[in-house]
C-alpha positions in Angstrom: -16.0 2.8 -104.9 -19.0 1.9 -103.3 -19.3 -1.5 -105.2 -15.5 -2.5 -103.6 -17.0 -1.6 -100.4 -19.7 -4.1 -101.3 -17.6 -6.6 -102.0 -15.6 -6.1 -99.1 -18.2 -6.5 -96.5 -19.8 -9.5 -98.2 -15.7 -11.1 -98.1 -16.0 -10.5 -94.4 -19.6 -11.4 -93.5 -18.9 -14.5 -95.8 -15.6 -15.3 -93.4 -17.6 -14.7 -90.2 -20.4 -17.2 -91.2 -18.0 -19.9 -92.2 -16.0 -19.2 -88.7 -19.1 -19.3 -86.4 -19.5 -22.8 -88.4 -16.7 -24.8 -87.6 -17.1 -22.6 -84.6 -20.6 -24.4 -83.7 -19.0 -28.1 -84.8 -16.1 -27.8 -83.0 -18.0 -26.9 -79.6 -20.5 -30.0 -80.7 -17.5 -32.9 -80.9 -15.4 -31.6 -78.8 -14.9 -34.4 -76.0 -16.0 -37.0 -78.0 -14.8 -39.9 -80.7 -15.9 -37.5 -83.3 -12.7 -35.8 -82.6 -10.1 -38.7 -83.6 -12.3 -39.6 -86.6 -11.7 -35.8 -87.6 -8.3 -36.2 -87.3 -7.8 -39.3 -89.0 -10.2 -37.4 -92.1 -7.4 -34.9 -91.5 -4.2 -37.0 -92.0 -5.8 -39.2 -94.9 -6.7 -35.7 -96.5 -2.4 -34.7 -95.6 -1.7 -38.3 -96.8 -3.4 -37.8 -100.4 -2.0 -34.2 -101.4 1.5 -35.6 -100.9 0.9 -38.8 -102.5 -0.6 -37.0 -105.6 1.3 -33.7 -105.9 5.1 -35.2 -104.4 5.8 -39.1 -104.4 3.2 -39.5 -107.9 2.1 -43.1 -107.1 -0.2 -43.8 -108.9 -1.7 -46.9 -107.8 -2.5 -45.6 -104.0 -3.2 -41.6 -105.4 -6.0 -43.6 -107.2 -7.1 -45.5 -104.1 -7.3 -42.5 -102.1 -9.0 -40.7 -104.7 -11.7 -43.4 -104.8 -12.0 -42.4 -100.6 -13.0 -39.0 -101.4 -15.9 -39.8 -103.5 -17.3 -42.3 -100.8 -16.1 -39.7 -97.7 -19.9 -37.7 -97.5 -21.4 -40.9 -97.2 -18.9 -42.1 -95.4 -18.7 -38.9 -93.0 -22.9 -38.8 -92.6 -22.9 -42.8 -91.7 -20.1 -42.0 -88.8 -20.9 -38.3 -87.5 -24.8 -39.3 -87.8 -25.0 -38.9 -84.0 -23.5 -35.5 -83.8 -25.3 -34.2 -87.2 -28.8 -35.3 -84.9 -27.6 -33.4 -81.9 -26.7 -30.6 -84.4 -29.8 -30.7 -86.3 -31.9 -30.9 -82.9 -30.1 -27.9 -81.6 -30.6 -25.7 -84.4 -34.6 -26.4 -84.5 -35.1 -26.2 -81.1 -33.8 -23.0 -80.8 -35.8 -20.0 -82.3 -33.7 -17.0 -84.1 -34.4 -14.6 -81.2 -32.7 -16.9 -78.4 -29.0 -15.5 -80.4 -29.3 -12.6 -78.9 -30.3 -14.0 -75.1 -27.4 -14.1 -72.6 -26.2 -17.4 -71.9 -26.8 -16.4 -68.0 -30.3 -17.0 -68.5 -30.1 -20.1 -69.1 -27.6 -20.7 -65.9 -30.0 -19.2 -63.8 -32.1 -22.4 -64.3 -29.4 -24.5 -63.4 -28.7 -22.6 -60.5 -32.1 -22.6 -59.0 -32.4 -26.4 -59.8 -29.5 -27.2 -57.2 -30.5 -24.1 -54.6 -33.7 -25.8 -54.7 -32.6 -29.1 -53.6 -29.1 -28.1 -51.2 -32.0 -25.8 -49.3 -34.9 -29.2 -48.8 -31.3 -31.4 -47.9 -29.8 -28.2 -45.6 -26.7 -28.6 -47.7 -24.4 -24.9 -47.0 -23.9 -23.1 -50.0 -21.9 -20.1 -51.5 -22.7 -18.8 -54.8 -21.0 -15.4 -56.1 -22.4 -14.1 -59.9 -20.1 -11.9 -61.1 -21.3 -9.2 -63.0 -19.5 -5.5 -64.0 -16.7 -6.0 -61.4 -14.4 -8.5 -61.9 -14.0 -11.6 -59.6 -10.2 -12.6 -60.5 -8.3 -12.0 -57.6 -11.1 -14.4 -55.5 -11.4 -16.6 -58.3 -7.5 -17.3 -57.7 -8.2 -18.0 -54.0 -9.7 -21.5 -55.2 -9.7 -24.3 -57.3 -9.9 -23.3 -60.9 -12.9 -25.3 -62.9 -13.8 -23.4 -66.3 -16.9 -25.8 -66.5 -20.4 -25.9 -67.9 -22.7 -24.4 -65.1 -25.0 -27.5 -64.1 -26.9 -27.8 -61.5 -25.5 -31.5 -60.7 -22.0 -30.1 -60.6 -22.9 -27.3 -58.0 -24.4 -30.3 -55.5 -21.2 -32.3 -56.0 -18.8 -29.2 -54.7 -21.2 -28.4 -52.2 -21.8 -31.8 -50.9 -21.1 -31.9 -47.0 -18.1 -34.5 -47.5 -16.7 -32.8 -50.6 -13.1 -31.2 -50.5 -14.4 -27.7 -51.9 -17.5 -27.2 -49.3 -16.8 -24.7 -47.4 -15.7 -22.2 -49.7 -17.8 -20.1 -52.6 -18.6 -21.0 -56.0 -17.6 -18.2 -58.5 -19.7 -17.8 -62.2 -18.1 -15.3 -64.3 -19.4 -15.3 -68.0 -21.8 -18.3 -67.7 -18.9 -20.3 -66.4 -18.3 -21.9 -63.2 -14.8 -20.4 -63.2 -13.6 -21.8 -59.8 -14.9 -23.4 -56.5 -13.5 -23.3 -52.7 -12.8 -19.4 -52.7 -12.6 -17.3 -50.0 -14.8 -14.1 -49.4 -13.8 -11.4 -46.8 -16.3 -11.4 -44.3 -18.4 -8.1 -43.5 -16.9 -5.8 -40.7 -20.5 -4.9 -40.4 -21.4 -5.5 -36.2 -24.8 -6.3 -36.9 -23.6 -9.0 -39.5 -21.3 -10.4 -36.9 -23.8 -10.9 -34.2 -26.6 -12.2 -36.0 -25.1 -14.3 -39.2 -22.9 -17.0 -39.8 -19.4 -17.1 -41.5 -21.3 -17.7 -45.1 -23.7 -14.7 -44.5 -21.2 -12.9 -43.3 -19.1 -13.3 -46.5 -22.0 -13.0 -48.9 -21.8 -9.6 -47.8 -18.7 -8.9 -47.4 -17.7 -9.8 -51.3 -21.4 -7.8 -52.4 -20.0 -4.7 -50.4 -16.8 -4.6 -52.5 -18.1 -5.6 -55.8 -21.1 -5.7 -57.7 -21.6 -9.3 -57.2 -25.4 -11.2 -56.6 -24.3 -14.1 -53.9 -26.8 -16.4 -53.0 -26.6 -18.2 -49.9 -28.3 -21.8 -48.7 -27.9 -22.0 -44.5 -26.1 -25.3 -43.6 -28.6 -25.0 -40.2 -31.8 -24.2 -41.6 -31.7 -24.7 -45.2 -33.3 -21.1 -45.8 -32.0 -19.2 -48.7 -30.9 -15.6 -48.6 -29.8 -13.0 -51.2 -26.6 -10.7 -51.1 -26.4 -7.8 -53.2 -25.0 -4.4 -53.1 -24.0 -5.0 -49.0 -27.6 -5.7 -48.6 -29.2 -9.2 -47.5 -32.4 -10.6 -48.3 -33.0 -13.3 -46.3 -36.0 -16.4 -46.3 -36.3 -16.5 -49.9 -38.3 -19.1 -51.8 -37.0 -20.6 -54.9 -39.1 -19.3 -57.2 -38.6 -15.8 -55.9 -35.0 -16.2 -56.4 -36.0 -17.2 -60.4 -37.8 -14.3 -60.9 -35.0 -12.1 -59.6 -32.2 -13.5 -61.3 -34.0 -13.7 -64.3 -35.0 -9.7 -64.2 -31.4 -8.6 -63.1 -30.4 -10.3 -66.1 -32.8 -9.1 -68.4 -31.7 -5.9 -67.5 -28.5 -6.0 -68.2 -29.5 -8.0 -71.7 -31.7 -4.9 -72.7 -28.5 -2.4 -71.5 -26.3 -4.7 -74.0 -29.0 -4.3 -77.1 -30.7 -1.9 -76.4 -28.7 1.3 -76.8 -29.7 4.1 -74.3 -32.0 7.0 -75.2 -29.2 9.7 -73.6 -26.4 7.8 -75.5 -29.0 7.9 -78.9 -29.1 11.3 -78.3 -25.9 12.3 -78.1 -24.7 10.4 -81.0 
């Protein structure tokens, strides 16, 4: 019984490999020529099973057949770029970095641009969802699903730019949507002191469990909004450090199991 089990799970892990694969190759070409070529490998591949197995033609089965012999070289010569990029990928990342959160490696991206929108006094609004979900705000703007980078974050916050004056929303290491709107805090202090960007960097951290981070369109200082607190004057680097432990954090709580929960069980 045991040995069926055996077999079982090395079936499945054997699937699960050969999915993260095409997985992995399918995130690498997509958006590119690579993609047609595939296609084409596709059709020719369609083209050959019906001219063997159905119409019997001999004289074009064989041609075909010929194809298939050549198609690794063939396939190496015209995916070469992509198998570099591939290759590259695969060596430049260590075993470990599996099991990091791809918000670490946003939170680069995002200091990058808060760095440069604070020295240029460009306003920003950026809301990092985290347990509590964003969707209702996110629908409030214009929907991206993009690559976080730190280019596209100066472009929607640029001062001429359609999508400026509302908030940036990253859910999942995504930019999910930009030009959102944020209920502003009821607090009175808040409305005396702060501006309408402050002012709903803590309004959407007092509802939610949100980390919004602020550049001042006036000043170009950098504040911090979390849990209906703001932490204002920031430098930069600070802000790294924080993001990067608040993340961390929540990494270990994914892997690392608690000791009450290890306990119980």
């Amino acid at each position: 019984m045991s040995l069926i089990w055996n077999n079982y799970i090395i079936h499945i892990l054997d699937i699960l490999i050969i999915s993260w694969i095409f997985y992995r190759i399918i995130l690498l070409i997509k958006g590119t020529r690579a993609v047609q070529i595939l296609l084409g490998i596709v059709v020719l591949a369609v083209l050959t099973i019906f001219v063997d197995q159905v119409a019997h033609l001999k004289m074009l089965s064989w041609l075909l057949n010929r194809f298939w012999i050549l198609a690794p070289i063939i396939v190496a010569i015209v995916f070469q770029p992509e198998l570099r990029q591939m290759l590259a990928q695969l060596g430049g990342e260590p075993l470990k970095r599996i099991f990091i959160k791809s918000e670490l490696k946003v939170v680069k991206e995002i200091i990058q641009a808060i760095r440069e929108m604070s020295q240029k006094k460009m306003g920003a609004l950026i809301a990092i969802e985290q347990e509590i979900g964003l969707k209702n705000y996110i629908e409030t703007g214009t929907l991206i699903d993009g690559a976080v980078s730190s280019e596209l974050l100066m472009s929607i916050f640029y001062p001429k730019s359609v999508l400026h004056d509302g908030a940036v929303i990253i859910e999942h290491s995504k930019l999910a949507s930009a030009g959102c709107i944020f209920p502003v805090s009821d607090n009175p202090v808040a409305t005396k002191m702060l501006g309408t960007r402050h002012r709903a960097a803590l309004g959407i951290s007092e509802i939610s469990d949100a980390i919004v981070i602020v550049v001042s369109e006036q000043t170009g200082e950098i504040a911090l909004a979390a849990e209906g607190k703001l932490e204002q004057n920031i430098n930069p680097d600070d802000l790294q450090k924080k993001l990067s432990n608040i993340y961390r954090k929540k990494l270990e709580k994914t892997i690392i199991p608690k000791k009450e929960n290890t306990q119980n069980a």
